[in-house]
C-alpha positions in Angstrom: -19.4 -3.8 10.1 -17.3 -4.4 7.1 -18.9 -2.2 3.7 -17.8 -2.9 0.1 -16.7 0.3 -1.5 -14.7 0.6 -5.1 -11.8 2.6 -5.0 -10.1 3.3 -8.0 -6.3 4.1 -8.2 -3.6 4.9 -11.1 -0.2 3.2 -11.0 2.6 3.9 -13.0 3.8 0.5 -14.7 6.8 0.6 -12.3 4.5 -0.4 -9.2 1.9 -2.4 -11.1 5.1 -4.8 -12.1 6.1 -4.6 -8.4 2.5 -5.1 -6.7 2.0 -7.9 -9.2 5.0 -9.7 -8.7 4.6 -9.4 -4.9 0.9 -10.5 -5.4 1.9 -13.5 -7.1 4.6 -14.5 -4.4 2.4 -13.9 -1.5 -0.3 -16.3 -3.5 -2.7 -13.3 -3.7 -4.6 -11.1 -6.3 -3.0 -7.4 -6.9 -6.3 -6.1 -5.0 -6.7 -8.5 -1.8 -2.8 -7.5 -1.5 -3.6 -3.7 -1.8 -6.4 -4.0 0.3 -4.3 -6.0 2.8 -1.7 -2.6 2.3 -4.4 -0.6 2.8 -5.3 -1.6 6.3 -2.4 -2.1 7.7 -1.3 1.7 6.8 -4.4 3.0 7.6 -4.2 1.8 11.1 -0.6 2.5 11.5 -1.6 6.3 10.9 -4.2 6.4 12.9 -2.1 5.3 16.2 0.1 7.2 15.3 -2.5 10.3 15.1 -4.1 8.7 18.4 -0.8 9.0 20.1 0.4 12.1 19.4 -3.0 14.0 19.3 -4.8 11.8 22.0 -7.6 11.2 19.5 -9.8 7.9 20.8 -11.3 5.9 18.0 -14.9 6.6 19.5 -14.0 10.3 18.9 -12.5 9.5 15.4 -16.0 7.7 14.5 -17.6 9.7 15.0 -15.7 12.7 13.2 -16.1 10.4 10.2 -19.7 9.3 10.5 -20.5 12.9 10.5 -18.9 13.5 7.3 
């Protein structure tokens, strides 16, 4: 299942210049390619949490349906 939420971040004018050039080189908008960034890390920390701690992602659901 795929939900819409709105997050809202601050970037100094350093990165914004940086994730808008990169944005337009990749053909993109600044927020598909954040979004893109965004999963990507996201599931690079959770194997990396999986395989250190021996978490599954059933278990990991659930710890964050809960919350």
């Amino acid at each position: 299942m795929v939900k819409e939420n709105q997050i809202n971040i601050k970037l100094d004018d350093k990165t914004f210049i940086i994730l808008k050039g990169l944005s337009e080189y990749y053909d993109t908008t600044p927020t598909e390619l954040l979004r893109e960034i965004a999963v990507r890390g996201i599931w690079k920390l959770f194997n990396i949490v999986r395989m250190e701690e021996g978490v599954s992602l059933e278990e990991m659901l659930k710890t964050g349906e809960s919350t």
